[in-house]
N, C-alpha and C positions, 0 to 999 in steps of 0.2 A: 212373667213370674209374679208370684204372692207372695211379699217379703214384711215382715213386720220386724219392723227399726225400736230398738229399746236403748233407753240412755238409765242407768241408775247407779252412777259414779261421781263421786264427788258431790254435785248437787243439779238440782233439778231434772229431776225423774221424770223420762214423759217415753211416750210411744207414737209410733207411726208408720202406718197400713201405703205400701206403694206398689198397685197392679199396673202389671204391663208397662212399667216406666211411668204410672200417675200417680201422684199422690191423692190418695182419698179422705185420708183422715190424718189427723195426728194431734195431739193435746198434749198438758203438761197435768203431773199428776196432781200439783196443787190443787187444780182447780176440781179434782172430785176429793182428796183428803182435807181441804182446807188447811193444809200448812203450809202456807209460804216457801218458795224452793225446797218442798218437800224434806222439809229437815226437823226432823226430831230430837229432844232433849236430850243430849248425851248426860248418863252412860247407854243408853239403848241404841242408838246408834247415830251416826253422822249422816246419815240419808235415809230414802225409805224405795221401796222398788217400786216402779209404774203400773204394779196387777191391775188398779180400776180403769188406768188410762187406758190399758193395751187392750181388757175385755171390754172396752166401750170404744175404740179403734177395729177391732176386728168385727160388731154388732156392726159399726156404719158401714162397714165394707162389703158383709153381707156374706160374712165366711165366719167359720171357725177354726179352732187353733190345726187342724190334722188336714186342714185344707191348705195351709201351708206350704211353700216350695224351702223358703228360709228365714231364721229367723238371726238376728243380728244387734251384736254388744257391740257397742261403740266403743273398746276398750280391753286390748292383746295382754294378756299376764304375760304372755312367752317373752314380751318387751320390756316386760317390769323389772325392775333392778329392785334389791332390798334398798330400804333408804335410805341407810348410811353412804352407800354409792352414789348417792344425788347428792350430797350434800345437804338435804332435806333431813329437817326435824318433825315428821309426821306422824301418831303412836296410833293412826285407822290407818297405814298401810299393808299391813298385813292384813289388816281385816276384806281391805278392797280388794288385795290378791286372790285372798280366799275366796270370795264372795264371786267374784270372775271366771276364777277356776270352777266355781259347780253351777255356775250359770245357768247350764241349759237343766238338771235337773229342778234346781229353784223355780225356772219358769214352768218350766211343765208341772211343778204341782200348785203354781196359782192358777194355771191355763187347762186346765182339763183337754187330753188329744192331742198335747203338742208332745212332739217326737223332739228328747233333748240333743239328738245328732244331727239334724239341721241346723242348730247352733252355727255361727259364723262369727269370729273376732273380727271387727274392722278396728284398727289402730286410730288411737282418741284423734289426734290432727288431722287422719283424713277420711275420717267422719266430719269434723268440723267443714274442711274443705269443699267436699263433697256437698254437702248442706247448701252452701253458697254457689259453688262453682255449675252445680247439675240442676238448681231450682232458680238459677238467673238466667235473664231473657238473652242469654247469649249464642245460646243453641249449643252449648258442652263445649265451646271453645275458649280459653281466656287465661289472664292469670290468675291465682288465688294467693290470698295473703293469710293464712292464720295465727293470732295472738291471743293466748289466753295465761290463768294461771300455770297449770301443767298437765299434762298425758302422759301418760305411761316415762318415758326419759327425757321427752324435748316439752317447751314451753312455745314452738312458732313454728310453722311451718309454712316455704314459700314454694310454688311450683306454677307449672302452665297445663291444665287441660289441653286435648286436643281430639275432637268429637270423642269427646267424656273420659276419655282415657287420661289421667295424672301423670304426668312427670315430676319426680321430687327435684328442688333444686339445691334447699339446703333447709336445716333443721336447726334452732339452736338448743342447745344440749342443757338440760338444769343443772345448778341453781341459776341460772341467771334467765330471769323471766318478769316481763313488764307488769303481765299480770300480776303475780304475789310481792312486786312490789307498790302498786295500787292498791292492793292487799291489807300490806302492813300499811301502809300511810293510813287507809281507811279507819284501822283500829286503834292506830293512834291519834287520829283524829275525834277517839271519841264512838265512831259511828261499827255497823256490827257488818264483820270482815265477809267476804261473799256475797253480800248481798245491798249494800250501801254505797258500791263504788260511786253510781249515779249524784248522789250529796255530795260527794268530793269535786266531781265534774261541778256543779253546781257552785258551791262555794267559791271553785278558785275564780269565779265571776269578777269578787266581791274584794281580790286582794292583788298584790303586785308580785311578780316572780323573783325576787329580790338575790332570792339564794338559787337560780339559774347556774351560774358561772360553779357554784361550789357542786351541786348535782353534775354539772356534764363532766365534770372531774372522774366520778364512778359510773354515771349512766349515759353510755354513747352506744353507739354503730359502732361496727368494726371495720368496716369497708368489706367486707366479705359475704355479706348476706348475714350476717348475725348482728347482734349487740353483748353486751356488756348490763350486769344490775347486780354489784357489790358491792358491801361494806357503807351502804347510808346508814348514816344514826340519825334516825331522827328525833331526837332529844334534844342535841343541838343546834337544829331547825326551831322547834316550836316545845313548849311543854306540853307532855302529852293530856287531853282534855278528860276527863271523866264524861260516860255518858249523860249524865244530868248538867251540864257546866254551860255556860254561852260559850260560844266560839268567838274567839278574838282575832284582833287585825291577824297577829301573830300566827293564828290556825289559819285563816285566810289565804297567809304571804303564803306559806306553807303548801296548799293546797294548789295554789297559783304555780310555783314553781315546780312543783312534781308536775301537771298538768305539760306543762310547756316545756319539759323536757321529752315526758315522752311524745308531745307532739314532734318533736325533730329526729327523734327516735325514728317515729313512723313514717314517717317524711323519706326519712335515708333509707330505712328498707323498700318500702314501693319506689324509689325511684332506682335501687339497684333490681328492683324485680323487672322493671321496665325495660333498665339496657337489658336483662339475659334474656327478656323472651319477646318484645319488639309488639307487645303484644297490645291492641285496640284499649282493653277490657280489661275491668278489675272486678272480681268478687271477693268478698271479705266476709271472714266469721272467727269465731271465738270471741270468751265474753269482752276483752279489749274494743272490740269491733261495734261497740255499743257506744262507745265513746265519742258522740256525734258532733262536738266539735272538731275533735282529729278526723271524722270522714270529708267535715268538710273541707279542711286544708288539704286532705290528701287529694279531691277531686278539684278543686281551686287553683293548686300547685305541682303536680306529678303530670305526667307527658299521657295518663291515659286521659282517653276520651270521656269514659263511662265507668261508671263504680256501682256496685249493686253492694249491699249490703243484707246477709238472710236478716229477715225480721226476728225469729228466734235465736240470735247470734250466740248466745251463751251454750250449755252444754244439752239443754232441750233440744238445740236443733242438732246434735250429735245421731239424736233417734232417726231422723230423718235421712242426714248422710250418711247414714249404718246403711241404710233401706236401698236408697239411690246407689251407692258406690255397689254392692251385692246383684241391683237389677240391671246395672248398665254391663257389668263384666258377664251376667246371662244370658246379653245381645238383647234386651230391652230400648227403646230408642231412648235420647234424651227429651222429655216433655216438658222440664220448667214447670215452677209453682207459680199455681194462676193467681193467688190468694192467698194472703193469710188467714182466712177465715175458714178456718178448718179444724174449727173445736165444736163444740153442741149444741143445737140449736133446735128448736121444739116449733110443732105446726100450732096454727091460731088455738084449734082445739084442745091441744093439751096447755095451753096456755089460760085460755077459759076456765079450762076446766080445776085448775090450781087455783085460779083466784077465788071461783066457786067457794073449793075446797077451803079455803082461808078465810072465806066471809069477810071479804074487805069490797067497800063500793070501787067500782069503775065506770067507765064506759067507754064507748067504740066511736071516737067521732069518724067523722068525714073521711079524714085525711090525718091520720099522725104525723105527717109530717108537719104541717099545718098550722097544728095546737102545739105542739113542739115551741115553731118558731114565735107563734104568739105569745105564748110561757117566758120566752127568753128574751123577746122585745120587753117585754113589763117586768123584765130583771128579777124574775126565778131563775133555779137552781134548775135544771131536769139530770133526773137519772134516766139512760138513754140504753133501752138492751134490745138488741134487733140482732136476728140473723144469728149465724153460728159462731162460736165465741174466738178469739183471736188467740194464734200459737204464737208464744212469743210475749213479752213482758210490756208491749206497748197496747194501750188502748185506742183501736183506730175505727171508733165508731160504731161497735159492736157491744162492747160493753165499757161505755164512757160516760162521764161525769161534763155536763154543759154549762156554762153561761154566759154573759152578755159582755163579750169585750171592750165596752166603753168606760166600762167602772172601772176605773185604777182598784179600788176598795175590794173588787170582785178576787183581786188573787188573794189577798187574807181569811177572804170569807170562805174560798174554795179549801184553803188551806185546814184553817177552823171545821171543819167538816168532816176535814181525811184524817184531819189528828197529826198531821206533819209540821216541819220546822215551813217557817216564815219565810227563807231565804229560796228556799225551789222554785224553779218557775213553774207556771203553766202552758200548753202548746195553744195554737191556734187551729183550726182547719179550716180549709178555704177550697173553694171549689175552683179547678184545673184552672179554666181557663180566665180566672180571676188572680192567681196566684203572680205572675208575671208583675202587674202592674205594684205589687204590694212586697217582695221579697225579692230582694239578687244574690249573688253570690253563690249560695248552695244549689246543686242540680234540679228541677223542675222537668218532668214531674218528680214528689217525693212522697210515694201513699203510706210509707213505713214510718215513719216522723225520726230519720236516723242523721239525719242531717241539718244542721243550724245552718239559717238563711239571716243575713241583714236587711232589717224594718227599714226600709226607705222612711227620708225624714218627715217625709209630709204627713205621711200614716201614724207615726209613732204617739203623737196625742190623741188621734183619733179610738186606739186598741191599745190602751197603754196596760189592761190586764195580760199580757200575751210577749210584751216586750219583756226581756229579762235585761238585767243591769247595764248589761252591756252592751244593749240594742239589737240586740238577736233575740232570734225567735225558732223554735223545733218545730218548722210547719209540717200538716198532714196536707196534700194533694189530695182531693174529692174528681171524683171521675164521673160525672153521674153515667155511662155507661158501664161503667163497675157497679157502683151505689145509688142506682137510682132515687132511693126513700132518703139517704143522708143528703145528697144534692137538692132533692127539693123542698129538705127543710134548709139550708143553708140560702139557697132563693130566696125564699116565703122570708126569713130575717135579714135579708137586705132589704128587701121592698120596704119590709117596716123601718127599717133603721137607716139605712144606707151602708150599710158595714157589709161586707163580703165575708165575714172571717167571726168563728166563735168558738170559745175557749172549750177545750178537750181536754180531759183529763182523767187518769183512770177510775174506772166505777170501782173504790175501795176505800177501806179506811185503813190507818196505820197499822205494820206488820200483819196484812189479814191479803191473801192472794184476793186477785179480781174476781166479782161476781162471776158468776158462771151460769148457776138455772135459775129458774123462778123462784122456789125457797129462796137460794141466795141475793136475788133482788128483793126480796118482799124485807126480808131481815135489816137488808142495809135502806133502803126507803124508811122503815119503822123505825132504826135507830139514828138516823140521822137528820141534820132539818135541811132537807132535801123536800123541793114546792111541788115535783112532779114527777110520777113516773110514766114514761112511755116503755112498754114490755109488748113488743108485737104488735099489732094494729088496735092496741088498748092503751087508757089513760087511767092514771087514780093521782087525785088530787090530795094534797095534806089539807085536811079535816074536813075533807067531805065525810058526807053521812049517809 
């Protein structure tokens, strides 16, 4: 089958092409709009729909919209309650109803020859599931855990695959949803709701869970497969921050103790998913599932073996489990996502031929990888854009931001550069079979960076850019037969340095999605003091002439 997977609900619009059970393509619409989780100004709207994703998904595939078998919303009106029925105060849900309901004619007039009766609802959760459960290396058998803010009536949904085929086990029913309450914390914390959870993760680094005991009060498990998320004020907890204001211990404790709540939240769900279905294997998605401290407790501390987490775990990867859940019920086999690198990526030539175009000096050394690592021994900055661009909100070497992990100094500067707060950390990447001696605790390999690993103590002075406060670290696993050209820069700056391990971070600046083409690297090199860019088997130096 020919299925193209569209997510344009809630936030982050993207699309995704899957023939014959493969995934070929799939992007997020940011990255050709330039808005960040595609969200527009309201009053125009709360979202924007994936048209340039999904016509630059069907170009890579090498089809057109009427070449089609089906095409797939990650999201059932027929499921949708009005939202006084949720207990939900939300004044776009009628609009997202509406917008659902004429779906397939909406598409077919961005998609020229798409037929709007091929249209197919896949219900929000198991699209999310599906994302996870059909693109992990588990061959379509496993459990699935989904958490996010909300889908159509439920906020979670738990079940077990069984060659690809879903079993639901149980759902919990909104309002009560981990996610929008990460949500609110987020917005009272100052930071901008949907999109900012990650700084709350962050943060609670930096404080103590003080108000634990008064949260598990309203936010627990039910022993049932569900939980519980009513009646927090958090006012009470912390004053709420404006966004211009420092964050205080007080927003810290705060953040700490939401954090540590729902980690035992999560905790008690996978391990009741575990007794119902006895099952090896954990896949995880929904934007919760981003939360990579909690994946690593849950694979640390829960009876499964293995935990996959999709790399586009928030509602982007909805497009995909639209696609997948459609081709496997067509008798498609299950094939697993080989990659995350399945966004756009330009041959040498048209890469030349842009820089041409732009009249800026380069040149072609030897080896990119090479000049890379020699740039970063002598404590530059490099912007690093190879290969086709990354689905999914982590930078894994495609289009990342590098430097030299020995500098303590190096994570304010990295900081300084992206225009964010002082308190985030930076990841490290470290090539496979280096990773062992330098990281425990979290799974290895980890090529998604969704999982925090503990810095052995020896190492920790040695890359203290990479340590975060609390001696963890969000490493990337380098495979060099995945990534050959990232391995053997990673090589080439040990030899120089003796470090295995150098800081990763995504190629942007604040509020502005990741680079994506050559324009958008040229832009952010020009505006940033950024020492190097490698783009392809090409170099340009700041102020060469």
């Amino acid at each position: 089958m020919r299925v193209l997977g569209i997510n344009a609900i809630y936030h982050d619009p993207a699309a995704a092409v899957v023939i014959d059970g493969r995934v070929v393509a799939a992007a997020e619409e940011e990255r050709f709009s330039r808005r960040k989780h595609g969200k527009r100004p309201v009053p125009f709207s709360a979202w924007e729909t994936p048209d340039l994703s999904a016509r630059w998904c069907l170009a890579e595939a090498g089809i057109t919209a009427d070449d089609l078998d089906a095409v797939t919303y990650s999201f059932d009106p027929a499921l949708h309650p009005a939202p006084e029925q949720l207990g939900l105060d939300d004044p776009w849900d009628w609009l997202r109803h509406t917008y659902a309901e004429r779906a397939g004619d909406l598409l077919a007039s961005a998609l020229p020859g798409l037929d709007p009766a091929k249209l197919q609802y896949v219900p929000h959760h198991v699209a999310h599931a599906a994302s996870a459960a059909l693109a992990a290396p588990f061959g379509g058998s496993c459990a699935a855990l989904v958490l996010d803010g909300r889908g159509e009536r439920h906020s979670h949904l738990a079940g077990h695959y069984r060659d690809g085929l879903l079993e639901p086990l149980f759902s919990q029913s909104l309002p009560h949803s981990l996610g929008l309450l990460y949500e609110d914390a987020t917005d009272h914390l100052g930071f901008l709701r949907s999109s900012d959870e990650y700084k709350v993760m962050a943060l609670a680094s930096y404080g103590r869970p003080r108000h634990l005991d008064q949260l598990r009060e309203l936010v627990h498990a039910t022993g049932d497969g569900g939980f519980a998320t009513t009646g927090v004020d958090w006012n009470v907890l912390a004053k709420r921050r404006a966004p211009d204001e420092p964050w205080t211990e007080d927003h810290a404790d705060l953040a700490a103790s939401l954090q540590a709540v729902v980690e035992e939240v999560l905790l008690d769900l996978a391990r009741w998913l575990h007794d119902r279905t006895g099952a090896r294997d954990l896949a995880l998605a929904g934007g919760v599932a981003l939360n990579c401290v909690a994946n690593t407790r849950i694979f640390a501390e829960t009876p499964f073996e293995r935990v996959w987490v999709q790399p586009a775990a928030g509602d982007a990867g909805t497009a995909l489990g639209g696609a997948y859940t459609v081709a496997v019920q067509g008798g498609d086999p299950v094939l697993g996502m080989p990659s995350a690198a399945l966004g756009r990526g330009f041959a040498d030539e048209e890469i030349e031929q842009a820089l041409h175009t732009a009249r800026v000096p380069f040149e072609r050394p030897a080896d990119v990888a090479e000049a890379v690592a020699e740039a970063l021994a002598a404590d530059g900055i490099v912007a690093w854009v190879q290969g086709r661009s990354e689905y999914g909100p982590r930078a894994l070497g495609h289009r990342s931001l590098l430097a030299h992990p020995g500098r303590p100094e190096n994570l304010a500067r990295l900081n300084d550069v992206k225009g964010r707060e002082q308190f985030r950390p930076v990841a490290p990447m470290v090539r496979l079979e280096r990773a062992g001696a330098l990281f425990t605790r979290g799974p290895i390999p980890s090529p998604y960076m969704l999982f925090v690993h503990d810095v052995v103590p020896e190492w920790r002075d040695r890359i203290p850019a990479v340590v975060h406060v609390d001696g963890t670290a969000r490493i990337q696993t380098v495979d060099a037969a995945d990534e050959p050209v990232l391995a053997r820069m990673l090589a080439g700056f040990e030899r120089r340095t003796g470090l295995p391990v150098v800081v990763n971070t995504s190629l942007n600046t604040a509020g502005r999605p990741m680079v994506d083409d050559v324009k958008d690297a040229l832009e952010c090199f020009g505006s940033t003091p950024v020492d190097l860019l490698a783009i392809g088997p090409f170099v340009l130096r700041r102020g060469a002439a």
